[in-house]
N, C-alpha and C positions, 0 to 999 in steps of 0.2 A: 528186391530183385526177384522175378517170377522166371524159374527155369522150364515150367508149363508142366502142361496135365499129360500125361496120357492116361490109358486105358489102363496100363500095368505099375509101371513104378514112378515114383517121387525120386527128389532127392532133396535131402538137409546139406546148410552148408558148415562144417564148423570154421572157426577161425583162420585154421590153415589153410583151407580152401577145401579139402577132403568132403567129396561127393559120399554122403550115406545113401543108400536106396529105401524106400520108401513104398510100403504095397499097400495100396489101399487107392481109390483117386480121389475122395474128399477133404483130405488135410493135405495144404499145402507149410511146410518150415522156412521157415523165414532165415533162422537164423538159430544155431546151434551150441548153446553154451561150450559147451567139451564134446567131446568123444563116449556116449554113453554106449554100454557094451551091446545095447539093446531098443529101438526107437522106445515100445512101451514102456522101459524102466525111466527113459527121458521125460515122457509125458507124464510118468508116474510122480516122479519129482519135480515137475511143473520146472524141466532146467529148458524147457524152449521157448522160445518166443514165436508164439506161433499165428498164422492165419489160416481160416476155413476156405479153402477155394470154392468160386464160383462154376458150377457145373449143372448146363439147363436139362431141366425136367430130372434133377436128384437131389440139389439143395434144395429141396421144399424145407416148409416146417418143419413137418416131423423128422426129416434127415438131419437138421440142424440139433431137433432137441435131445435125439438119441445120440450127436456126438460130442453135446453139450454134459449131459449124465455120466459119460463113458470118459470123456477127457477135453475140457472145453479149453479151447485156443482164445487167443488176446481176443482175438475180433470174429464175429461170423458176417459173410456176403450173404442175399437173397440170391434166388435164380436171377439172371439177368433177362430182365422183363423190357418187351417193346413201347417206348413212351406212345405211339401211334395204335396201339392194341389198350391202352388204359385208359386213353381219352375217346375209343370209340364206343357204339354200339354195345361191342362185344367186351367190352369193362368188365364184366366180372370174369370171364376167362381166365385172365391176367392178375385181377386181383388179388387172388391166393396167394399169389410171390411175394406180396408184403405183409402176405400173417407171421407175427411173429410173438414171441414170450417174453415173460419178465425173464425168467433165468439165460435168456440167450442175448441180451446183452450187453456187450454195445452191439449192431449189428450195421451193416451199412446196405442201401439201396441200389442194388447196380441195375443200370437203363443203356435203353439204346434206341437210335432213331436217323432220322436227316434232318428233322424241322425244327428250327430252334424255337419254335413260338408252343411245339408240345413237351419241349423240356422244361421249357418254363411252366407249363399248366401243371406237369408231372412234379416238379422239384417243388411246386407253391404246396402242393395237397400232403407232399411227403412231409416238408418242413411242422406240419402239425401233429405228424404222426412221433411214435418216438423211436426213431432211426438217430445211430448217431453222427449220420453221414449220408451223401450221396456220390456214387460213384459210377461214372461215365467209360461204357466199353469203347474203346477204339480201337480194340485190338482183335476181336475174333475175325478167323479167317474162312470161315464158311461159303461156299462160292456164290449158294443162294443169297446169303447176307450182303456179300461185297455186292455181285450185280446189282444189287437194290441202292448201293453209296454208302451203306453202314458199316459202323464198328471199321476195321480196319481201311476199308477203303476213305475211313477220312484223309489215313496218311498222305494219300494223293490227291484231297482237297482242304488243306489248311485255312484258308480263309474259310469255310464254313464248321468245321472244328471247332472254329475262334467264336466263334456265334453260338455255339450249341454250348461252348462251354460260357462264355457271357451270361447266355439267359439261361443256364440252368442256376448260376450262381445268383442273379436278380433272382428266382426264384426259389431259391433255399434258405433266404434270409439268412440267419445265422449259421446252418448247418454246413461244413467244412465240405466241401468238394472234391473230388479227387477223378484221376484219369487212369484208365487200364489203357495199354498201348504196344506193338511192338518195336526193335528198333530198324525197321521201314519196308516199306513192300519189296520190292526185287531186289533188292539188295541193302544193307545196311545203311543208316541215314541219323547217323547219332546229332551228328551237330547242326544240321539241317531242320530234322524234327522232331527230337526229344529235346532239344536248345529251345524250340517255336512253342512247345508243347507248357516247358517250365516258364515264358514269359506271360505264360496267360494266367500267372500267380492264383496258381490250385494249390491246394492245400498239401496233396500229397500224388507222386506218382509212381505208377507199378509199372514194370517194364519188361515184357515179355522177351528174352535174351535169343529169338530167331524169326526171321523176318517172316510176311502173311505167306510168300512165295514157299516156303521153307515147311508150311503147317508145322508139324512136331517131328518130321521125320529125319533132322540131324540132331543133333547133340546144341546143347545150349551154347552161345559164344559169350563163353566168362572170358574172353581174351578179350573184350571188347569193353 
């Protein structure tokens, strides 16, 4: 469950439900063994189970390897790279978002687009690379993004969502898929499109807990 990014604070969830705050915007907590008195003493003793959020133009490389050295989480994301920017012209631009280390990881591939026939091209060239995954955004709410059909504006076209996640998986061959999403544009759409979203049997899904209408400026809906 992804309670989102902002600018200022995170939050850990522990068992009980109990929100930690979290300063920093590049680690996101998944999930919080106990109540440590402190996030660093947590990270210190490796008691989180944790993932690296996806945040464009700062999870580069080097942001990854320096929070790799300092306290490396389960999994690290790439910046979320345009499948339509890596199969163009302008391919190397883009390309830097999948430099990555031996020490960093397992890492996973996060892309976005509207063409299924370049997430297929993108997911084929990844599958060679050593990603331990490919991971599909349908969830950013940027307005420039949405106007264009992407990332979250799939939520209001599911038949081509279903395509893009098809051929991204024809073209990752072996490598595990997954989808970043929220639960729905103007208003909530749990069983509608996070139900639609799980029968297109992806390997794993993240779920943004406030709708695209919503960006980050309520509180997460853990009631949901």
């Amino acid at each position: 469950v992804d309670c989102g990014i902002s600018p200022f604070v995170n939050y850990a969830i522990d068992r009980s439900g109990l929100e930690i705050p979290m300063k920093g915007r590049a680690f996101r907590t998944l999930l919080a063994v106990n109540r440590p008195e402190s996030l660093q003493d947590a990270i210190n003793f490796n008691l989180l189970e944790g993932a690296h959020a996806m945040i464009d133009r700062v999870t580069d490389v080097v942001f990854r390897q320096i929070v790799t050295e300092i306290g490396k989480p389960d999994v690290l994301f790439t910046e979320f790279t345009p499948c339509e920017g890596f199969v163009s012209k302008g391919r190397m631009r883009v390309e830097q978002n999948f430099l990555l280390t031996d020490e960093q990881k397992p890492v996973i591939a996060q892309i976005w687009g509207t063409k299924p026939e370049q997430f297929y091209e993108v997911a084929k060239e990844l599958s060679g690379r050593n990603f331990a995954g490919i991971d599909i955004n349908m969830g950013c709410p940027e307005r420039v993004v949405v106007k264009n059909g992407a990332c979250s504006a799939l939520i209001k076209n599911p038949s081509l969502a279903a395509e893009i996640i098809k051929a991204t998986k024809e073209g990752a061959g072996d490598l595990p898929v997954s989808v970043k999403t929220r639960i729905g544009f103007g208003a909530p759409a749990i069983e509608e499109w996070i139900g639609f979203v799980l029968k297109q049997d992806i390997a794993a899904l993240t779920v943004h807990l406030r709708t695209v209408a919503e960006m980050s400026a309520v509180p997460a809906h853990w009631e949901l």
